[in-house]
C-alpha positions in Angstrom: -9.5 38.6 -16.9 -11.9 40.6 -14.9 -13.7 37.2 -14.5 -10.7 34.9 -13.2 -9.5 38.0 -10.5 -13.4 37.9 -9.6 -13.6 34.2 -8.9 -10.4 34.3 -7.6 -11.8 37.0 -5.1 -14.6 34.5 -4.2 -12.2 31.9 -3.4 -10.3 33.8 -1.5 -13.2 35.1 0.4 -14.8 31.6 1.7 -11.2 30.4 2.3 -11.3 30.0 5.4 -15.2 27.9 5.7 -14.8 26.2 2.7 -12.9 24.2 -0.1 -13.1 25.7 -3.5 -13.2 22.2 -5.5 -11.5 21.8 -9.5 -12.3 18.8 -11.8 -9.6 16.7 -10.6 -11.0 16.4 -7.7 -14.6 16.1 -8.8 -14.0 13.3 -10.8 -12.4 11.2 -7.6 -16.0 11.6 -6.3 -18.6 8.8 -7.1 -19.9 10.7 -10.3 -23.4 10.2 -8.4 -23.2 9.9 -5.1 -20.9 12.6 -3.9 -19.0 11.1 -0.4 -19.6 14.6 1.4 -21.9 17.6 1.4 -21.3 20.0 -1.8 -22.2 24.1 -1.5 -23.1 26.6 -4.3 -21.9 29.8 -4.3 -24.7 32.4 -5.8 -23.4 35.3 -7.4 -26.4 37.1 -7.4 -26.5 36.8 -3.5 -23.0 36.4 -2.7 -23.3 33.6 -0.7 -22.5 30.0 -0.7 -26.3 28.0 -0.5 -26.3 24.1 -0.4 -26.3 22.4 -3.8 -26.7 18.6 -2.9 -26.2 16.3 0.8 -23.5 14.0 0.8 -24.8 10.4 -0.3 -27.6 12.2 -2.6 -28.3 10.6 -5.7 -27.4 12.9 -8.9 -29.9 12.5 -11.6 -27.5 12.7 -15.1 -28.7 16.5 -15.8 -27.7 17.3 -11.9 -24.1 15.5 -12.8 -23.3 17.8 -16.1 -24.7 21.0 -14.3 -22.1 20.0 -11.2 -19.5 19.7 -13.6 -20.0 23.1 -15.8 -20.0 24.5 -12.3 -17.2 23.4 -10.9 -15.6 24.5 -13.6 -16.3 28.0 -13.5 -15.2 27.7 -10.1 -18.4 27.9 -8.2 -19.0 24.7 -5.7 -17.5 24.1 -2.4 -17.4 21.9 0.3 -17.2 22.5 3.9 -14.2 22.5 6.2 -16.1 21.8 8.9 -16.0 17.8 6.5 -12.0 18.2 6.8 -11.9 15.1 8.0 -13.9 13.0 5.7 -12.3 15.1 2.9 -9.1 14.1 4.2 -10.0 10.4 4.4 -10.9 10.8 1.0 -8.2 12.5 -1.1 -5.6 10.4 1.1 -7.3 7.6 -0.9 -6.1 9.6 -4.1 -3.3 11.1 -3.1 -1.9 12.7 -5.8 -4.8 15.3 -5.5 -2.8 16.7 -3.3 -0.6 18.1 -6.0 -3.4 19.7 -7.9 -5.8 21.3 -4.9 -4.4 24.5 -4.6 -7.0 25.3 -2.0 -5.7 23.1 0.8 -3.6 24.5 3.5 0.0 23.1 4.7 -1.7 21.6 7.8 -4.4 20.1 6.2 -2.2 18.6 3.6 -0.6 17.3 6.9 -3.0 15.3 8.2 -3.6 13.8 4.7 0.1 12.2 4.2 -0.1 11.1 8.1 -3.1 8.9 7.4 -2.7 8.0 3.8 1.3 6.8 4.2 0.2 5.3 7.5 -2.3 3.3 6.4 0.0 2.5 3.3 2.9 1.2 5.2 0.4 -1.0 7.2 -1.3 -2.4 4.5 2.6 -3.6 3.2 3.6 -4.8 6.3 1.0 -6.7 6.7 1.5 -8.2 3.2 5.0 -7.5 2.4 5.1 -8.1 -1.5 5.8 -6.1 -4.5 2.2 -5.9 -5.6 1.5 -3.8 -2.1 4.9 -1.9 -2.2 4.0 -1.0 -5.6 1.3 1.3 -4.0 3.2 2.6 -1.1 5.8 3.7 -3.6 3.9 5.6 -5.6 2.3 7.2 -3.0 5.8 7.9 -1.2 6.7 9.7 -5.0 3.6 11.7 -4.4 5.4 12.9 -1.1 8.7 13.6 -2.0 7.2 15.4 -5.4 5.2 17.3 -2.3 8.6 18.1 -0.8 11.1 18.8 -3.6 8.9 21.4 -4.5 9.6 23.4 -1.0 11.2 21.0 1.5 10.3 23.1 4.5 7.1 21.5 4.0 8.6 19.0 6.1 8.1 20.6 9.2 4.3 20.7 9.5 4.8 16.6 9.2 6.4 17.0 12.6 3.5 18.0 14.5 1.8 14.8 12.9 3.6 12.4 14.4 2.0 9.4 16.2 2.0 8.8 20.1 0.9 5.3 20.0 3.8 2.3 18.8 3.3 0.0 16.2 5.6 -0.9 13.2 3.5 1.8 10.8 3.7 4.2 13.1 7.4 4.1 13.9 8.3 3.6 10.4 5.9 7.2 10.1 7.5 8.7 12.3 11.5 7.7 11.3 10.8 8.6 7.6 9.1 12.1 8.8 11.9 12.8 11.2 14.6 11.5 9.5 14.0 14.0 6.8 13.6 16.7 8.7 16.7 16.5 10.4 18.7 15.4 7.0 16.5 18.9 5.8 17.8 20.9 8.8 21.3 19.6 8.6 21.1 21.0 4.3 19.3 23.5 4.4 21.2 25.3 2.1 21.6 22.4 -0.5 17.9 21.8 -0.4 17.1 25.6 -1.9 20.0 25.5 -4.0 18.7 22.6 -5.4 21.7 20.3 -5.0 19.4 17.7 -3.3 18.4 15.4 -6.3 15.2 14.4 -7.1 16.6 10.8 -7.4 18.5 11.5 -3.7 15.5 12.0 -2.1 13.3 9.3 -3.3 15.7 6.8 -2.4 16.4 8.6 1.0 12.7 9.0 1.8 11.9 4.8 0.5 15.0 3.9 3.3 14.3 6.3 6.2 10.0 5.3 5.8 11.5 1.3 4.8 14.5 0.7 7.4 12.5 -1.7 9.7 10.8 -3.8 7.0 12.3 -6.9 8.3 10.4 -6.3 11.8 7.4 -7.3 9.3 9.0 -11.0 9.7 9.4 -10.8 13.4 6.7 -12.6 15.4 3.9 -10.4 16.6 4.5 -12.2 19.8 7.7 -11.1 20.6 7.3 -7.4 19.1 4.3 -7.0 22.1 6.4 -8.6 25.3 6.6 -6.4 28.0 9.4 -8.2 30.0 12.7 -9.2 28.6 13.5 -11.3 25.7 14.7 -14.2 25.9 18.1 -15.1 24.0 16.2 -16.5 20.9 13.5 -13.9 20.6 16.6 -11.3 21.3 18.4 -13.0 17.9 14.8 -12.9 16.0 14.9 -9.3 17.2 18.0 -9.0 15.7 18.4 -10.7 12.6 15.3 -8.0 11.2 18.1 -6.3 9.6 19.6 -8.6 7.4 15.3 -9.8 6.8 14.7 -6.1 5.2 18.2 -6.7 3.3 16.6 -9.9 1.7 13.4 -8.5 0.9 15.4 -5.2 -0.6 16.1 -7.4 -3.6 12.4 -9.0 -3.7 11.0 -5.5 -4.6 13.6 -4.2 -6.8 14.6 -1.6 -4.6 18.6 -2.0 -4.2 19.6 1.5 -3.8 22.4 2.7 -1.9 20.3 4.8 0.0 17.6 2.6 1.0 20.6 -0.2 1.9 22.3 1.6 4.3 18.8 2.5 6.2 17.7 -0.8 6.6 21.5 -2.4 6.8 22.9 -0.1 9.5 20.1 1.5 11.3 21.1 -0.5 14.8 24.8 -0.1 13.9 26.5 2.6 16.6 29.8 4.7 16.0 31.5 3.6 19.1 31.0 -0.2 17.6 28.4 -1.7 20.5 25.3 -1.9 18.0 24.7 -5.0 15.3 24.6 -7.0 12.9 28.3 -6.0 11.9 29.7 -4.1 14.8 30.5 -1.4 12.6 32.3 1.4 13.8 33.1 5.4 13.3 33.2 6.0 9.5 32.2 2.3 8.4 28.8 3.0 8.9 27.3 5.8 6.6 26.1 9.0 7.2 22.2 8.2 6.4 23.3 4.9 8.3 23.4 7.1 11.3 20.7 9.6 10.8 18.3 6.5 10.8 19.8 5.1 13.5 19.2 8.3 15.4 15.7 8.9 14.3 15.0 5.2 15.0 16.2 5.5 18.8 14.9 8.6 19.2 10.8 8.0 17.9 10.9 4.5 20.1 11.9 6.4 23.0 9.4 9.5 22.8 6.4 6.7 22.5 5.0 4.5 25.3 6.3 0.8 24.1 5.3 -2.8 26.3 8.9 -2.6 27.7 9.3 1.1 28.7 7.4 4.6 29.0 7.4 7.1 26.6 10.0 9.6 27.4 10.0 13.8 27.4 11.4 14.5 23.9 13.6 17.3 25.2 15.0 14.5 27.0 15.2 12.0 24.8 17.1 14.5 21.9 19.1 15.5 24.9 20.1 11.8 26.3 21.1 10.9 22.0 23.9 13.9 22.6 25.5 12.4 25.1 25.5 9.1 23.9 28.4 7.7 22.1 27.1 5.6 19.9 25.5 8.2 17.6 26.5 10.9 15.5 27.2 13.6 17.4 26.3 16.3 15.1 23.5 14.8 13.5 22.0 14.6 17.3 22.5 18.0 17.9 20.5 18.5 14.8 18.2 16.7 16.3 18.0 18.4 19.5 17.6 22.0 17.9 15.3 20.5 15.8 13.2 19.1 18.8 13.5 22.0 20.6 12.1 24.7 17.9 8.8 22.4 17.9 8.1 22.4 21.4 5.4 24.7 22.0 4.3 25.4 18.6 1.4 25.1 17.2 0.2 22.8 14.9 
């Protein structure tokens, strides 16, 4: 015992220079050429010395001695490699479950670029084989979050600046969450939020614009206004993410209504159906609120990006959106302004 509180001392100690490093994560190294610079800690010193420069090679006897000292809790690597270590474990992301040495934020910025990069790699290649990797990483995630769905909120403060279909699609499944979290609070630590709920609600809020994958690129990067065709391409991205829904096996309710009625609007002026008031679903509507809201906030070809007070503010007077759901929103907005990240 006295040797575990000790070590855990030590950990706690270098916490805030260095990653204290398990065997999981060890073994996601090249078992010779570690992809970052490993540290020692010497007891009989107390201080953490170099042990071997990212890119070395490890002779066989230097690979078993890392390992025995790993696991007695003794190597480290730098934080001042955050973000090569990030690059790396987002490459493996279910690390993230088992280093108990990473903070919130950091943990942050690894979902941001490992489910960015994910949801590019599918749209780019929109088949099951690719999904197949984006949902298990998006598992990983909501695994992350079911286990303290506050967690949520340092996603916020990683949300991209820049358009593109990975990013908005980021951005709407980090949002959208955070405002379904906000708005159930109560249900979320309660646990009346499923398990099953939430994957499904997290695959449609990070999936709704699939069908923009089909689009022309063309058409997606005009900066002056479409032309009646393009405007029905535009369009008919809706009832594309439908069809592809059934391609990858993924016909839930949940992820349905994101991608179905994410453009719908409660006053009936959105599309494809003109649905109106309580035809269109309440995750219908949170999407279509956190879809509006993250392509005005960004600088697009067609428009510049907007204050995001404003923007949450503009969504509360509109009619065609949920009107508590936008006030969500707006509180939401408002209690990240200013903080940091």
């Amino acid at each position: 015992m006295a040797a575990v509180e000790k070590k855990a001392g030590i950990a706690d100690a270098l916490d805030e220079q260095f990653y204290q490093i398990n065997l999981d994560i060890l073994e996601s190294f090249s078992k010779y050429r570690p992809p970052l610079d490993l540290f020692r800690f010497k007891e009989d010193v107390a201080r953490v010395m170099p042990y071997c420069k990212a890119g070395d090679r490890l002779s066989n006897e230097k690979v078993e001695e890392l390992a025995l000292l790993v696991e007695e809790g003794l190597i480290f690597v730098s934080r001042a490699d955050h973000p090569i270590y990030v690059k790396h474990i987002s490459y493996q992301l279910d690390l993230v479950l088992v280093d108990k040495n990473l903070h919130e934020t950091e943990i942050a910025d690894i979902f941001a670029q490992a489910l960015t990069r994910r949801l590019a790699e599918f749209f780019n290649q929109p088949v099951a084989l690719v999904f197949a990797k984006l949902w298990t990483d998006l598992m990983v995630f909501t695994e992350y979050l079911y286990q303290d769905s506050h967690r949520i909120r340092a996603l916020t403060k990683r949300l991209h600046q820049v358009h593109s279909l990975e990013n908005h699609s980021f951005n709407c499944g980090v949002l959208g969450l955070a405002v379904h979290v906000k708005a159930h609070t109560t249900q979320y630590e309660t646990g009346d939020i499923k398990r099953k709920f939430l994957n499904h609600l997290t695959a449609g809020l990070f999936l709704h614009d699939m069908g923009m994958s089909k689009v022309p690129a063309f058409i997606c990067a005009k900066d002056k206004p479409l032309t009646p065709d393009e405007r029905g391409k535009v369009q008919r991205h809706t009832q594309a993410g439908y069809e592809m829904l059934a391609k990858l096996d993924l016909r839930f309710p949940e992820v349905e209504e994101c991608v179905q009625d994410h453009h719908e609007r409660v006053n009936g002026s959105g599309y494809p159906q003109k649905k109106a008031g309580g035809a269109i679903g309440t995750l219908g509507r949170l999407c279509g609120l956190v879809d509006s809201y993250c392509a005005m906030v960004v600088k697009r070809p067609y428009a510049p990006a907007m204050e995001p007070m404003k923007a949450a503010a503009a969504l509360t007077q509109d009619s065609g959106y949920d009107s508590e759901l936008a006030r969500v929103l707006q509180a939401l907005v408002l209690t990240q302004q200013g903080k940091p990240k």
